[in-house]
N, C-alpha and C positions, 0 to 999 in steps of 0.2 A: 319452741324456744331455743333447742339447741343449735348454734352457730351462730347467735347473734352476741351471744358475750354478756359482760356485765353492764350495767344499764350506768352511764355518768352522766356526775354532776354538771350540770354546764350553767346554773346562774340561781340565783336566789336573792331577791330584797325582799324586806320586810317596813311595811313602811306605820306610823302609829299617827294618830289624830288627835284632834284636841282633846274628846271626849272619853280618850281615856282607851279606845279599840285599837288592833291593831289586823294588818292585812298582808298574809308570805304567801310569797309567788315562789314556787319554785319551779326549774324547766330541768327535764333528764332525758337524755337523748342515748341510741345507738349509731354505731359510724355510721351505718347505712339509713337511717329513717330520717321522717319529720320529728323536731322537737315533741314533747309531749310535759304537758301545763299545768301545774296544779295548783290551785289558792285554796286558802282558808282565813278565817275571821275568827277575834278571839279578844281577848280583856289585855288592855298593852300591862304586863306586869312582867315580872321574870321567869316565873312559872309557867302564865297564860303564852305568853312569844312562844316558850320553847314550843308548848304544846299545839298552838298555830300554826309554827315551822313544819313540824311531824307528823300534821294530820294534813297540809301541804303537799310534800312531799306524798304521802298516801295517796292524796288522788292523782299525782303523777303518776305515780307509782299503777294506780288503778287504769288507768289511760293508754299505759305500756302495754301490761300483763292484764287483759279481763279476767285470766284464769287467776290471778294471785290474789283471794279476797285478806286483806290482814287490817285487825282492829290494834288500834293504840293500848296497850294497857297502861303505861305510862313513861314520862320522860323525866331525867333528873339530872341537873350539874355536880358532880360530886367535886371536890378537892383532893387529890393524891399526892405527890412525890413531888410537889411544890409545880403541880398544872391542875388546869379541871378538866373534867373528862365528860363528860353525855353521853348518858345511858339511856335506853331505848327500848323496851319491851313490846313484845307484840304478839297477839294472839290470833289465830286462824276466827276469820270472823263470825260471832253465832257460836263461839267453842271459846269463853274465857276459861275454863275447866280444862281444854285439852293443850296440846305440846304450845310452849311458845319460843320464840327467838330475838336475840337480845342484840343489839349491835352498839357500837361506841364510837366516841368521834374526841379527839384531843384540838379542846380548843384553846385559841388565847385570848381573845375579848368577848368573840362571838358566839355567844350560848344559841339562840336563836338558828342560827346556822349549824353547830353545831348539833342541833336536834335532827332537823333534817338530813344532817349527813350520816348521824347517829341511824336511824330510819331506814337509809338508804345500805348501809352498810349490813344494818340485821336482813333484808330481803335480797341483797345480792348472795349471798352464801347458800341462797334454796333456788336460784334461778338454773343452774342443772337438772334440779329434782323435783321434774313435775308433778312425783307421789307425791311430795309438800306439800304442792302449792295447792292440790284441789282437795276439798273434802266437803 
């Protein structure tokens, strides 16, 4: 993994249907590769998006790195200092018990997006340290 850098953002919709679901694409790329694709499906609410954005972005995420396995512990929009912020938990998969890491994303409309980048943000900080990433 070392010399390829941190893994960006490069596109994310998330689109909702009548019935109430919704479906994030997200794409993360390095300069030098092919894109690399992640969806997920989920209940269109506020909570559900973010959580569909995040677990998204995970299988990009998973797509990059086969060595990086990371479970969702959970996503949350908080309100601070007059913004909201996405926070990001995550735990080495199969180890909710063991080390997790936590990433954040300041957004202005888009919670949704900002889970995913919340996501992306907690797993680029361990891409150095491949003692992280495997266990």
């Amino acid at each position: 993994m070392e010399g390829r850098g941190r893994l960006k953002f490069a596109e994310f919709v998330l689109d909702r249907d009548a019935t109430g679901l919704c479906r994030a694409r997200v794409v993360l790329s390095w300069p030098t590769s092919t894109p690399f694709v992640g969806e997920a499906a989920g209940l269109s609410s506020p909570a559900g998006e973010m959580r569909c954005a995040a677990q998204a972005c995970l299988a990009a995420i998973s797509r990059a790195m086969p060595e990086a396995v990371f479970e969702l512990v959970g996503v949350k929009a908080v309100r601070a200092f007059d913004a909201t912020v996405v926070i990001a938990s995550l735990a080495t998969q199969g180890r909710m018990d063991g080390p997790r890491v936590v990433g954040s994303a300041l957004v202005q409309e888009d919670s949704p997006r900002g889970a995913a980048l919340a996501v992306l943000n907690a797993t680029n900080r361990l891409i150095g340290s491949s003692s992280e990433l495997r266990h």
